[in-house]
C-alpha positions as a Python dict, from the first residue, in 0.01 Angstrom:
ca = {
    (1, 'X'): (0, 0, 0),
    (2, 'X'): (-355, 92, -11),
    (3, 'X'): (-528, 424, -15),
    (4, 'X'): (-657, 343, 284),
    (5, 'X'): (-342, 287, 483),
    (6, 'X'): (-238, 643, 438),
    (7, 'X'): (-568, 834, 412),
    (8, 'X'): (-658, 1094, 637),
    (9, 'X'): (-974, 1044, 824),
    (10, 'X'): (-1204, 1162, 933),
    (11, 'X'): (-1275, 1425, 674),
    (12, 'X'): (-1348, 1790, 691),
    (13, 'X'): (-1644, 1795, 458),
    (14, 'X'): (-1895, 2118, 328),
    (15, 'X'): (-2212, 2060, 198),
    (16, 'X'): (-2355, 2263, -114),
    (17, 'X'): (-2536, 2455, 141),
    (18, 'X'): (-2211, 2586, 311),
    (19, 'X'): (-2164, 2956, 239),
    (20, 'X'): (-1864, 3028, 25),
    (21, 'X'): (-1709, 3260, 301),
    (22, 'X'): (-1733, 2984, 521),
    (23, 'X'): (-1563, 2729, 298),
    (24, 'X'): (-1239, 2996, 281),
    (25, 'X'): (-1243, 3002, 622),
    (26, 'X'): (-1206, 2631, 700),
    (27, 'X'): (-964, 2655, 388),
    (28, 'X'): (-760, 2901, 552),
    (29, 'X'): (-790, 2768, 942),
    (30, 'X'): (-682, 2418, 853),
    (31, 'X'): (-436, 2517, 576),
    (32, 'X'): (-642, 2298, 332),
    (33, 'X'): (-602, 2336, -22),
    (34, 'X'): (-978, 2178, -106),
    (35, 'X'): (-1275, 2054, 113),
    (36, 'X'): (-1512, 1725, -55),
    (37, 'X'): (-1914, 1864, -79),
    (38, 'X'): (-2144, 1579, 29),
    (39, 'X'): (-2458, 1535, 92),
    (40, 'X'): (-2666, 1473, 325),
    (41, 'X'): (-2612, 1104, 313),
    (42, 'X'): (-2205, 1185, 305),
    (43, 'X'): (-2179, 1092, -60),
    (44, 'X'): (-1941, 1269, -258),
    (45, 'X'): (-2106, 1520, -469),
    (46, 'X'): (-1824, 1754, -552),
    (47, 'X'): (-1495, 1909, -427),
    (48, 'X'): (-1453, 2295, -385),
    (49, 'X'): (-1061, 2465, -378),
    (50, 'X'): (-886, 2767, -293),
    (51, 'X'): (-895, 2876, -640),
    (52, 'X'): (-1302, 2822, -662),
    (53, 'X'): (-1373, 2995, -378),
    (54, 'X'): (-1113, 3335, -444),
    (55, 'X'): (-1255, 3308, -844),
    (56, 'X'): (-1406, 3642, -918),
    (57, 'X'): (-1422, 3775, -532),
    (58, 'X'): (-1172, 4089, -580),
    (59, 'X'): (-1238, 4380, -794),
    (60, 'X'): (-964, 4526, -1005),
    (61, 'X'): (-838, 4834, -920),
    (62, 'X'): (-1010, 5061, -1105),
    (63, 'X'): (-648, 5263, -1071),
    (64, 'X'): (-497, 4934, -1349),
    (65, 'X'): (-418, 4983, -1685),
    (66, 'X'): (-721, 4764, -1882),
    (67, 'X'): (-965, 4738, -1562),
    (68, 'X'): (-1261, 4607, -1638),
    (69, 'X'): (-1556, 4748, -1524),
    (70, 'X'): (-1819, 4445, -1485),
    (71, 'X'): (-1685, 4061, -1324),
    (72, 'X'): (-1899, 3748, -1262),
    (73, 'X'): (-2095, 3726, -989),
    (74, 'X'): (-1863, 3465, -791),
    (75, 'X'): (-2135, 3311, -551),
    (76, 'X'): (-2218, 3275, -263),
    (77, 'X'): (-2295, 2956, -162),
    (78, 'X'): (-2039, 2661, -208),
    (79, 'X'): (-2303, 2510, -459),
    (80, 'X'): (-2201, 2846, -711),
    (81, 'X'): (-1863, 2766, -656),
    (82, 'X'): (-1744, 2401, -640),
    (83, 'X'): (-1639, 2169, -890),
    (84, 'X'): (-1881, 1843, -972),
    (85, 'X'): (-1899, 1591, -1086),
    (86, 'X'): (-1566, 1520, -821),
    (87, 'X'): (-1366, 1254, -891),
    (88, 'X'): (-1303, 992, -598),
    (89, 'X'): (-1079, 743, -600),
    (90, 'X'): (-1175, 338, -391),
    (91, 'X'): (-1009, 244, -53),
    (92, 'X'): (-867, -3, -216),
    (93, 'X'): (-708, 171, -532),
    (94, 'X'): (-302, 134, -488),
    (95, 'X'): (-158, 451, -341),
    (96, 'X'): (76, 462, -681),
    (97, 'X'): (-217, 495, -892),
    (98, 'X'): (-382, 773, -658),
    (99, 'X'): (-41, 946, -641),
    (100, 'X'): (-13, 911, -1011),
    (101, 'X'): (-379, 1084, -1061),
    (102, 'X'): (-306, 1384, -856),
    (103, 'X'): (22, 1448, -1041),
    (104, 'X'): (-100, 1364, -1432),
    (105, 'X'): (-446, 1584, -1314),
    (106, 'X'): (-269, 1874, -1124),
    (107, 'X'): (-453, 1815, -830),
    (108, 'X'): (-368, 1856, -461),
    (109, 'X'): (-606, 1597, -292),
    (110, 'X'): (-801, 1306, -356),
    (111, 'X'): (-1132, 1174, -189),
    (112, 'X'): (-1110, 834, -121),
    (113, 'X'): (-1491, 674, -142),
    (114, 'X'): (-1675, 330, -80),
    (115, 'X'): (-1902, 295, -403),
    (116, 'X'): (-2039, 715, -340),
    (117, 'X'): (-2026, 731, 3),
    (118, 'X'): (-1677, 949, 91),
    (119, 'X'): (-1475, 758, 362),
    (120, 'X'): (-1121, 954, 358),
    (121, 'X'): (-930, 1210, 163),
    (122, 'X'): (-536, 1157, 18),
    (123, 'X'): (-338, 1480, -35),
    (124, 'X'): (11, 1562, -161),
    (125, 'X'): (80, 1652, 186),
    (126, 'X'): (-2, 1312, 304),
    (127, 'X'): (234, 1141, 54),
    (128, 'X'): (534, 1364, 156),
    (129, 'X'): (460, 1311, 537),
    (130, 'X'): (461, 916, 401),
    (131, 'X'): (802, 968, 254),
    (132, 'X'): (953, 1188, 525),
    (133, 'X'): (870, 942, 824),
    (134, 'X'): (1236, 834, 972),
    (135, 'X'): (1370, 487, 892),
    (136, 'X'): (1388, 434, 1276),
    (137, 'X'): (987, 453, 1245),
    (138, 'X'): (964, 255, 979),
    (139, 'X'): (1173, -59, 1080),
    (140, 'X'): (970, -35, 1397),
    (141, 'X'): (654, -26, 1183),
    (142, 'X'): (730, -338, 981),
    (143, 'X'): (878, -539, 1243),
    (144, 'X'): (567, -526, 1460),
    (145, 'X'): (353, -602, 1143),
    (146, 'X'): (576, -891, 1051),
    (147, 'X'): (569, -1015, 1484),
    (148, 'X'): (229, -1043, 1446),
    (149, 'X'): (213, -1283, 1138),
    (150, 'X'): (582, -1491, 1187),
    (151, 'X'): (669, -1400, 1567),
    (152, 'X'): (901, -1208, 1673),
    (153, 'X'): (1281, -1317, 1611),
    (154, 'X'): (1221, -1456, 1314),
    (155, 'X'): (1257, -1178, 1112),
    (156, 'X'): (1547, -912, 1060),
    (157, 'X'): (1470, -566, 956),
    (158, 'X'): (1663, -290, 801),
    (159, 'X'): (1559, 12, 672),
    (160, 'X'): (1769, 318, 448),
    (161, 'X'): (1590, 593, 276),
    (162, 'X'): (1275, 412, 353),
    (163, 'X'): (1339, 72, 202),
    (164, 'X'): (1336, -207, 369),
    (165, 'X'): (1509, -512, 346),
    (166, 'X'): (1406, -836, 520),
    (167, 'X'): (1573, -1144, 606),
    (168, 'X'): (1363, -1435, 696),
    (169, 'X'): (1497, -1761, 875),
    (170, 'X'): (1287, -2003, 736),
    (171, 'X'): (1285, -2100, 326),
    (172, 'X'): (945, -2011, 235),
    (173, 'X'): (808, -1874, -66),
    (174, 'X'): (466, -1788, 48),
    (175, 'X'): (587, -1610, 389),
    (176, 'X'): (843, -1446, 201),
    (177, 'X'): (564, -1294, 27),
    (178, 'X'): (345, -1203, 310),
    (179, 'X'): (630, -1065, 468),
    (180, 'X'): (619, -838, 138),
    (181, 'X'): (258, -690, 142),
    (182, 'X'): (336, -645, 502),
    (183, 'X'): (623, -412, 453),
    (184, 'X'): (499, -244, 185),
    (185, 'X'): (134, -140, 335),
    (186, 'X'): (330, 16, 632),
    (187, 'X'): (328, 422, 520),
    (188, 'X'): (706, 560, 406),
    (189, 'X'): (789, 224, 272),
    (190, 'X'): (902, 254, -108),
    (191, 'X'): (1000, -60, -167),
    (192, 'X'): (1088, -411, -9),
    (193, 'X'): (1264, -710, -87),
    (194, 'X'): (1255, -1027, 137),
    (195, 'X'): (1579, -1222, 155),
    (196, 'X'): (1584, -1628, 300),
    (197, 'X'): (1898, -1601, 542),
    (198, 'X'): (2016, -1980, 571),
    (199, 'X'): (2114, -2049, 979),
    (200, 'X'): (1981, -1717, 1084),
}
C-alpha cells in the first residue's frame, strides 16, 4: 500500500502568516496534533505542533519554588513558532516506510508531497483507523478490487485480523500477483497471500 491510499485529504493547512492563537485553535477544534505551513503556492514550507505553539505561552507561578522571572518571547505568528525545514514524505513512498518514520522520529503526522507541492497528510491516527477497519469491510474491499481486474466469481476471499487470503481458480502466476498488490493497497490489509485452488 501506498501513502496515498490511506492519506487524508484534503489538508488543513496554515501559512507562516497565520497567527499562533489561531493555529491552537484549529489544533484544538479538529483535535489535530500538527497543521503543514505552506505557501502561497501550497508547497510545504514547514509543520507547526501542539508543543510549538503552547512553548513559552504560560508564565510560572510566581507562587513555585525556582520561578523564573524572565521566559522567551513565544511568538506570535506561526512563522515564530513552527518547525522548518518539514520533512514530507512522496505519494508514492510505501505506507511501512512512512509508518516506520513517524515511529523511529517520534512524530505524530506526516505530509505527504508531490516534488514540494503538499498533496495529503498521514497520521498515527490514520494508521490505527487502517488497522481497526472490520474484516467484513475489508473482504468487501478486496473483492470488489479483485471483480474489477478477474470478474467476479473467480476469486474467493477471506479475511481474519485483517489478512486476507485469496484463492484464485485459474493457475496463473502473474494474476496471482495482481491479485496481491490489489489486496494489499486496500487500507487495514496487513498482509495477503494468493492461493491457486485447482476445480474451484
Amino acid at each position: 500500500m501506498r501513502a496515498r491510499d490511506l492519506m487524508s485529504v484534503p489538508v488543513v493547512t496554515v501559512t507562516p502568516r497565520t497567527t499562533a492563537k489561531h493555529a491552537a485553535e484549529v489544533l484544538a477544534d479538529r483535535g489535530f496534533t500538527a497543521l503543514p505551513v505552506v505557501d502561497d503556492d501550497d508547497r510545504l514550507i514547514g509543520i507547526v505542533t501542539e508543543a510549538d505553539v503552547m512553548r513559552d505561552r504560560f508564565p510560572q507561578d510566581i507562587r513555585s519554588a525556582g520561578a523564573r522571572d524572565g521566559r522567551s518571547d513565544p511568538g506570535t505568528t506561526v512563522a515564530d513558532v513552527m518547525t522548518t525545514p518539514a520533512t514530507g514524505m512522496s505519494g508514492g513512498s510505501d505506507i511501512a516506510d512512512v509508518g516506520r518514520a513517524l515511529l523511529d522520529g517520534r512524530i505524530r503526522a506526516m505530509p505527504i508531497v508531490d516534488g514540494a507541492k503538499l498533496i495529503g497528510i498521514l497520521t498515527r491516527g490514520d494508521f490505527v483507523r487502517a488497522f481497526a477497519r472490520p474484516d467484513a469491510a475489508i473482504e468487501a474491499d478486496v473483492r470488489h478490487h479483485l471483480g474489477i481486474y478477474g470478474g467476479h466469481g473467480r476469486w474467493t476471499v477471506e479475511v481474519h485480523d485483517g489478512a486476507v487470503r485469496i484463492g484464485d481458480a485459474y493457475d496463473s502466476d502473474t494474476d496471482r500477483h495482481v491479485a496481491k498488490v490489489l489486496a494489499e493497497a486496500v487500507p487495514g490489509v496487513t498482509e495477503a497471500k494468493v492461493m491457486y485452488q485447482e476445480g474451484e
